[in-house]
C-alpha positions in Angstrom: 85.0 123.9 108.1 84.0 124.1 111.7 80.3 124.8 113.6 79.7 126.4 117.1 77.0 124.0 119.0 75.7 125.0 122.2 75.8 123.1 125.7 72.7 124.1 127.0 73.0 122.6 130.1 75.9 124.7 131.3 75.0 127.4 128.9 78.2 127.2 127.0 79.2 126.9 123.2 81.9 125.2 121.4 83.4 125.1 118.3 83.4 121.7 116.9 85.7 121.1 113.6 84.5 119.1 110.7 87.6 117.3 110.3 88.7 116.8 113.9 87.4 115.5 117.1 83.5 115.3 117.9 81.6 115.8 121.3 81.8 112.4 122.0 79.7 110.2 124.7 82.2 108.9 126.6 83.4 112.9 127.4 79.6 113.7 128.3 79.5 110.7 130.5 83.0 111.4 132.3 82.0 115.4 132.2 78.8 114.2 134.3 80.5 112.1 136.7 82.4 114.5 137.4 79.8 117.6 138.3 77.8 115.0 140.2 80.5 114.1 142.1 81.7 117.4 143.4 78.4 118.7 143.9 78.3 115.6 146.9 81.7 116.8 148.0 80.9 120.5 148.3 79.9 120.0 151.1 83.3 118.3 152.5 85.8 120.7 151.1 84.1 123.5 152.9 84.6 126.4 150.5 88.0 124.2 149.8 89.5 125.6 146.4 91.1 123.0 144.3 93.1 122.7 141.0 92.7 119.9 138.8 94.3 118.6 135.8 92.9 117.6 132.5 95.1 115.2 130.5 94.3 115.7 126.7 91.6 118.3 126.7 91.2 117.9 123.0 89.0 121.0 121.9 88.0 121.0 125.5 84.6 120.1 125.6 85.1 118.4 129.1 86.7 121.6 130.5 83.8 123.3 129.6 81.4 121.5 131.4 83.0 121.1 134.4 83.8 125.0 134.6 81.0 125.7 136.6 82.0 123.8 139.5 82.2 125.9 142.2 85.2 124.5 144.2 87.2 124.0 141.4 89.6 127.0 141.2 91.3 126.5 138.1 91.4 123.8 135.9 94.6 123.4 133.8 93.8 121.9 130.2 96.7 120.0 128.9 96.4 119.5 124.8 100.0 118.6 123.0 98.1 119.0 119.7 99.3 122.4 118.0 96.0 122.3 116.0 93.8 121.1 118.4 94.7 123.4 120.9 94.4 126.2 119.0 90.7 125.3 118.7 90.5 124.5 122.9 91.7 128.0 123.3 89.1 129.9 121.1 86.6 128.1 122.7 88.0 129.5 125.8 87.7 132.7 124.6 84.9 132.3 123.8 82.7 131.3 126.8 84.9 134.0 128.8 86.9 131.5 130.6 90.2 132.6 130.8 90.7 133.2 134.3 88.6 129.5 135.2 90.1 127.2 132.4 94.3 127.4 131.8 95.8 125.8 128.7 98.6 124.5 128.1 100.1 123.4 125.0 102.8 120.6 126.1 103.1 117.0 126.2 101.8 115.7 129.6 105.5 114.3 130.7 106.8 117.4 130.4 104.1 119.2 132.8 105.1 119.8 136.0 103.3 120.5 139.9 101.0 119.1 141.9 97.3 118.7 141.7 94.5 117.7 143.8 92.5 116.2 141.1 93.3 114.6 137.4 90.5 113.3 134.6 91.1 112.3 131.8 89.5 110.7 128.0 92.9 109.2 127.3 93.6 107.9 124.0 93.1 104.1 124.2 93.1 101.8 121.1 96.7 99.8 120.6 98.6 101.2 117.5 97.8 97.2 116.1 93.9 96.8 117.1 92.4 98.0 113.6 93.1 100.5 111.2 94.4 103.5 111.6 92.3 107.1 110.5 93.9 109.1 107.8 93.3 112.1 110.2 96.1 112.6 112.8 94.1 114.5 114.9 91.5 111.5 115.3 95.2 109.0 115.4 96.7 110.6 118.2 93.9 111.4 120.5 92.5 107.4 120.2 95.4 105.6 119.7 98.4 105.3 122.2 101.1 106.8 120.0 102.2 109.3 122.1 100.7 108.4 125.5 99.7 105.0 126.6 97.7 103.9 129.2 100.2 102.5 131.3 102.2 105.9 130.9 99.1 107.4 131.4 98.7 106.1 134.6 103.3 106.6 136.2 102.0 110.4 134.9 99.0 110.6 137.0 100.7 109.4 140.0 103.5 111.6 139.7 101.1 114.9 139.2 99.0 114.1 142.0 99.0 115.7 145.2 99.6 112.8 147.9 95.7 111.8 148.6 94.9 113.5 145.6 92.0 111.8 143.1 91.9 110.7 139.3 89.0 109.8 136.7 89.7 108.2 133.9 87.3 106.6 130.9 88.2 103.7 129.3 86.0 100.9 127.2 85.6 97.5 128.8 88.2 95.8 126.4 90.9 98.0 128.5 90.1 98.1 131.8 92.1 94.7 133.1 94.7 97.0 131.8 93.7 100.8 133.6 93.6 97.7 137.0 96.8 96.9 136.6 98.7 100.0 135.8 96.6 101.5 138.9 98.1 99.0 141.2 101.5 99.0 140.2 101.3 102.9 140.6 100.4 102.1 144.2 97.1 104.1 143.5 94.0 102.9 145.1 90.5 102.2 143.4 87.2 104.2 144.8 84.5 103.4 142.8 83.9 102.4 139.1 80.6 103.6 137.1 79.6 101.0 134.3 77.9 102.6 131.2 76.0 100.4 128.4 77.2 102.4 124.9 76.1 100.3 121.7 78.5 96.7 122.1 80.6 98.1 124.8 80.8 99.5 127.9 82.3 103.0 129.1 84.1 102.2 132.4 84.6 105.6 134.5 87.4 104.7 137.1 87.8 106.5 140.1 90.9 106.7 142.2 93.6 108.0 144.5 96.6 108.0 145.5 98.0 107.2 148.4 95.7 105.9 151.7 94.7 102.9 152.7 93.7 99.7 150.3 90.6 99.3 149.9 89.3 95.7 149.7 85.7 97.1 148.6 85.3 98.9 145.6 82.0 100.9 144.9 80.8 100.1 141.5 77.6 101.1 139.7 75.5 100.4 136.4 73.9 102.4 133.8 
């Protein structure tokens, strides 16, 4: 059985299910990246609308957040779980944001377009690195059984607009990986953001496509 809990800080509510996925800290960490991030750029984009793209929006607690954003003209909330999404669109409904947050119900390599910004709280924990929940909600969206990181990262590239931008949130143990996989996308790395959560850290990587390499990459602690 579900509850409704309320964002106060962007005056929002979502319905959280028991038995599925939970506001987690690394969404609200990537969701406030984000919003402080295009409230510098505002002022670049010059009224600028944009679309961006949110890979696995779970019960879109991310999508919420961010749906305040005033340049952001649409955001497109991708969710391949039936169940799950069902949940992303009454919360929606909900909030009144059908005409700011668009959901799709697909698996991510079967979306088409272009976008001028992707985020995403991919699902990161190798089928083989401990054992697996008995809830396949909770399977899917942390373990890479139907998206990895590396195919993460061929799909962001191909969705982006050239010069477009991604974020992505990964743990420390994985981000040698999310390097890699950037580079042999022939994406580029802006900044990083380093977060201290109980023994690990929350890595927000920035990046885009296309451009110049950078040999000096912004990073910051929290």
């Amino acid at each position: 059985m579900g509850y409704i809990e309320i964002l106060e800080s962007v005056d929002k509510k979502i319905v959280i299910e028991e038995k599925g996925l939970k506001i987690t800290e690394d969404a609200l960490l990537l969701s406030n990246f984000l919003r402080k991030y295009f409230s510098k750029k505002n002022k670049n984009l010059k009224n600028k609308k944009s679309v961006i793209l949110e890979i696995g929006a779970g019960q879109g607690i991310m999508s919420l957040l961010i749906s305040e954003i005033d340049v952001l003209e649409k955001i497109i909330a991708v969710e391949v779980q039936k169940d799950v999404y069902e949940i992303l669109e009454k919360n929606i409904e909900i909030n009144n944001l059908n005409k700011k947050i668009i959901p799709l119900n697909k698996n991510i390599k079967n979306i088409n377009g272009k976008y001028d910004f992707i985020f995403s709280n991919p699902p990161y924990k190798k089928i083989n690195s401990g054992k697996l929940s008995k809830n396949k909600s909770e399977c899917i969206s942390k373990y890479e059984i139907l998206l990895t990181l590396e195919e993460l990262f061929k799909e962001i590239r191909r969705l982006l607009n050239n010069h477009g931008e991604f974020f992505v949130i990964v743990p420390n143990s994985r981000l040698n990986d999310v390097f890699k996989y950037i580079y042999e996308n022939n994406m580029n790395i802006l900044s990083i953001e380093i977060n201290r959560y109980k023994k690990m850290d929350l890595v927000i990587v920035h990046g885009k496509k296309g451009g110049k390499i950078k040999s000096e990459i912004k990073i910051d602690f929290f």
